[in-house]
Each structure stands twice: as C-alpha cells, then as structure tokens.
Kinemage of the C-alpha trace (Angstrom):
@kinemage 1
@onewidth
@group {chain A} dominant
@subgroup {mainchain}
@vectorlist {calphas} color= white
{ca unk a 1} P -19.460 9.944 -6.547
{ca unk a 2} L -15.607 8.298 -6.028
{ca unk a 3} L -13.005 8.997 -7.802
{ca unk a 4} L -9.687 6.956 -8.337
{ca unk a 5} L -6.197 7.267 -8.811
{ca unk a 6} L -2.983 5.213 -10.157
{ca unk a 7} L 0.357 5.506 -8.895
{ca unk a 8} L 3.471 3.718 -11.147
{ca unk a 9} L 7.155 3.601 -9.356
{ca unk a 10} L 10.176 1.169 -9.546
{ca unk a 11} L 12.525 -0.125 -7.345
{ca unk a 12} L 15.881 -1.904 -6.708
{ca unk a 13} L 14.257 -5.459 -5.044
{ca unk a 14} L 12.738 -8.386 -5.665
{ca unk a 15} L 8.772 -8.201 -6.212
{ca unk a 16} L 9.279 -10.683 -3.157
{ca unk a 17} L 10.847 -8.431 -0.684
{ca unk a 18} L 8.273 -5.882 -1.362
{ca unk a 19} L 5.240 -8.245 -1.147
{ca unk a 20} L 6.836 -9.689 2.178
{ca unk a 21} L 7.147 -5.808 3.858
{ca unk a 22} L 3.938 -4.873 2.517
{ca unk a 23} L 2.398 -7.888 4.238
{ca unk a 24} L 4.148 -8.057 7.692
{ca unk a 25} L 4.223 -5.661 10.487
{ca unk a 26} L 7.379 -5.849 11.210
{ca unk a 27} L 8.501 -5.379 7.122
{ca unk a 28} L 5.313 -2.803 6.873
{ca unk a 29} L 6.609 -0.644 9.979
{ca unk a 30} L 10.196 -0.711 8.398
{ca unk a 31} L 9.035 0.148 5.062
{ca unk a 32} L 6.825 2.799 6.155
{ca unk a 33} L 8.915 4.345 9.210
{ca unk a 34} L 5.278 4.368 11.091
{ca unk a 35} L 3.765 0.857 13.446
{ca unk a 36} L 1.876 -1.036 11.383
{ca unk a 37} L -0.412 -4.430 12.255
{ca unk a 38} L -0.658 -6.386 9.585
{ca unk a 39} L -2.543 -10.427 9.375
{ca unk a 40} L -0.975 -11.568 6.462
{ca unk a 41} L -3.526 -13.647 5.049
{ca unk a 42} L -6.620 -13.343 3.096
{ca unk a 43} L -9.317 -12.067 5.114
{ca unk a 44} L -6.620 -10.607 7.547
{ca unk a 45} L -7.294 -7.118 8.988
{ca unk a 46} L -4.357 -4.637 8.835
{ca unk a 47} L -3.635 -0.595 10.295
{ca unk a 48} L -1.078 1.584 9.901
{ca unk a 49} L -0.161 4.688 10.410
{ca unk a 50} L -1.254 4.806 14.112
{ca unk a 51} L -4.613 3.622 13.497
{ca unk a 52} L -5.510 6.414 10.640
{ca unk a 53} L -5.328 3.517 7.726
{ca unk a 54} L -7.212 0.046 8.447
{ca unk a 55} L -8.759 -2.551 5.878
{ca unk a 56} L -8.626 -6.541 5.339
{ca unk a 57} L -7.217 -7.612 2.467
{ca unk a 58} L -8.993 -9.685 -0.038
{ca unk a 59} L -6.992 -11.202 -2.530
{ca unk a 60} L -3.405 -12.216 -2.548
{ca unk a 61} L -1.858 -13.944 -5.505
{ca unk a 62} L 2.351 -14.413 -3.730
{ca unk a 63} L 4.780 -11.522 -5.060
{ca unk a 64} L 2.504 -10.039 -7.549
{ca unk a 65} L -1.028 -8.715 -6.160
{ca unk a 66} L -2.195 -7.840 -3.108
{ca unk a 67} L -5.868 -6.209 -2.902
{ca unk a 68} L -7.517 -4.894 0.020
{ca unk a 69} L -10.185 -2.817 1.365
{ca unk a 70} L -8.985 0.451 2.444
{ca unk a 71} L -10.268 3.229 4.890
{ca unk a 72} L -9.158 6.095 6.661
{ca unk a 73} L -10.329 8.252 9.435
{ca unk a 74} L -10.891 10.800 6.772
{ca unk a 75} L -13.626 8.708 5.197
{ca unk a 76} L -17.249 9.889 6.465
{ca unk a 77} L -19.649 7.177 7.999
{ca unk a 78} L -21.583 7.247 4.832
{ca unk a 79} L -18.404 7.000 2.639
{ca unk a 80} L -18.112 3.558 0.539
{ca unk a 81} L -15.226 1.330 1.460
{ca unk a 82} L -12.564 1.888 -1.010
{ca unk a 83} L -9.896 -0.705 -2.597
{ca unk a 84} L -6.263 -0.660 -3.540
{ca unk a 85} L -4.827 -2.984 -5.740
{ca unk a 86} L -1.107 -3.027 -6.122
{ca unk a 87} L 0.769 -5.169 -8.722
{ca unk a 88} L 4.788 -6.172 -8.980
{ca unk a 89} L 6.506 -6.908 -11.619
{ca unk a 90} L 10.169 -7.780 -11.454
{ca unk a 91} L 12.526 -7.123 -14.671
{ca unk a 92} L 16.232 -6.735 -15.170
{ca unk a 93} L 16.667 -6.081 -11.071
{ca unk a 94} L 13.742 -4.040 -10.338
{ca unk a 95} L 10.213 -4.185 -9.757
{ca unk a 96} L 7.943 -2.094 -11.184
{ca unk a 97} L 5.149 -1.271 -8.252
{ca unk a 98} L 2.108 0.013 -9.228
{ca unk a 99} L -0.951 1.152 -7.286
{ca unk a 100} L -4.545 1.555 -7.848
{ca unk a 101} L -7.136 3.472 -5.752
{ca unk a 102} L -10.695 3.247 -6.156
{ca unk a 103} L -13.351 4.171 -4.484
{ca unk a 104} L -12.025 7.948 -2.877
{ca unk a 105} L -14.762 9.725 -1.490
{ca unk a 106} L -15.064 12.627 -3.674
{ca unk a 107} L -13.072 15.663 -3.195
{ca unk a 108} L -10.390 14.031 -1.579
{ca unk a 109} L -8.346 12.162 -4.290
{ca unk a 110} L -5.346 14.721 -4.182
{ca unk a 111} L -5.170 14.334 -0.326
{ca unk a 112} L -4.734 10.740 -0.654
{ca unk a 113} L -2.050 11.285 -3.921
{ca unk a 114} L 0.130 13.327 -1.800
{ca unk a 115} L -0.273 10.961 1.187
{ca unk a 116} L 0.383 7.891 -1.051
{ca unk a 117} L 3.673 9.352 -2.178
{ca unk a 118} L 4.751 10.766 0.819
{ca unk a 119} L 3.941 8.492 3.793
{ca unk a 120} L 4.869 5.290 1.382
{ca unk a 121} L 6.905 6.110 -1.698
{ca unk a 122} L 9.467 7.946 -0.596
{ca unk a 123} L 10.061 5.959 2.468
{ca unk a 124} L 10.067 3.237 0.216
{ca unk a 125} L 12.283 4.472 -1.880
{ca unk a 126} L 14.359 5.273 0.897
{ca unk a 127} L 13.838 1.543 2.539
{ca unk a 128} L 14.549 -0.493 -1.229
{ca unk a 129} L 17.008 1.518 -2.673
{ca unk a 130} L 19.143 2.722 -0.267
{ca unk a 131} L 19.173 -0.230 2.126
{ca unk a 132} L 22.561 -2.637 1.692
{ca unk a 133} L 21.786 -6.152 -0.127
C-alpha cells in the first residue's frame, strides 16, 4: 500500500520565479535555506536537504508543472519510487502552488506532511513574501 497527499498554498511571485528556484541550486538552496543540487532539465537528477531528498525529474512544462520522482532516506529498499507533481498558477499577483504526493510508503504520509510544510513552505513563504521586489 501508498498513500498520497495534496498540499495548496499561495504566494506573492510570479509562477516564474518559483519554477526558476525550484529548478536551480542556487534558487532551490535559497528557497529552502538547506544545499540543494539540482540538473534542471528533464531527466536531470536533483538532492536536497543534505542528501536525505534525491529524484530526477520527469516532466517539465516552463512555469507551470514540474514532476519528478521522489525518494528519501526514509523510504525502505523495497519501497516504490514515489512522485510529486506541483502546479502554478499565477492570478491577480500571486501564484497559487500546489503539490501532489503519491506513492508514500505507508505509514509515513504525516511525516512527509509536516516535512513538506516545514522544510519548504514556510521557508518559502519566508523567501516569496518577505523578500524585496
């Protein structure tokens, strides 16, 4: 069994500026407040979080989808690769992020739903809406 969760937040930028940091190092590591390595193409192999998060991205349609496979330490050997998919769309000023998460070894979707919002929501927050335009 997997389970799956689904994650909706907004912020002050441009569906650009968040696509850009979510697919560079340099924009990932500022977003995030943690080193990131990030090939920003499709097929491209990324880690964050000092190695705990890794994956290669799979599809990429330019400041509105980016899907990739996604693994952590936590996963077991045996544990199926999982997948996020996160969309942007910009309206009035903001961009409405969302995230989807499938494929979380069972039993650990709440882990990864307090991880989501605290090692990349609120920094983001704190890196979109506070920084000066």
């Amino acid at each position: 069994m997997s389970e799956s969760c689904k994650i909706k937040s907004s912020f002050r930028a441009a569906a650009k500026d968040i696509y850009e940091a979510w697919m560079s190092s340099a924009g990932h590591t500022a977003m995030t407040g943690s080193p990131a390595l990030v090939d920003s193409k499709v097929g491209g192999k990324f880690s964050a979080w000092d190695g705990y998060i890794w994956g290669i991205t799979l599809e990429l349609a330019p400041y509105k989808r980016i899907v990739q496979v996604w693994r952590t330490s936590d996963f077991g050997r045996d544990d199926r690769d999982s997948k996020i998919e996160i969309q942007l769309t910009e309206k009035n000023g903001e961009t409405e992020f969302v995230l989807i998460h499938d494929n979380i070894p069972d039993g650990q979707m709440e882990e990864y739903l307090e991880g989501w919002n605290e090692f990349y929501l609120d920094p983001m927050h704190d890196y979109f809406n506070g920084r000066k335009k």
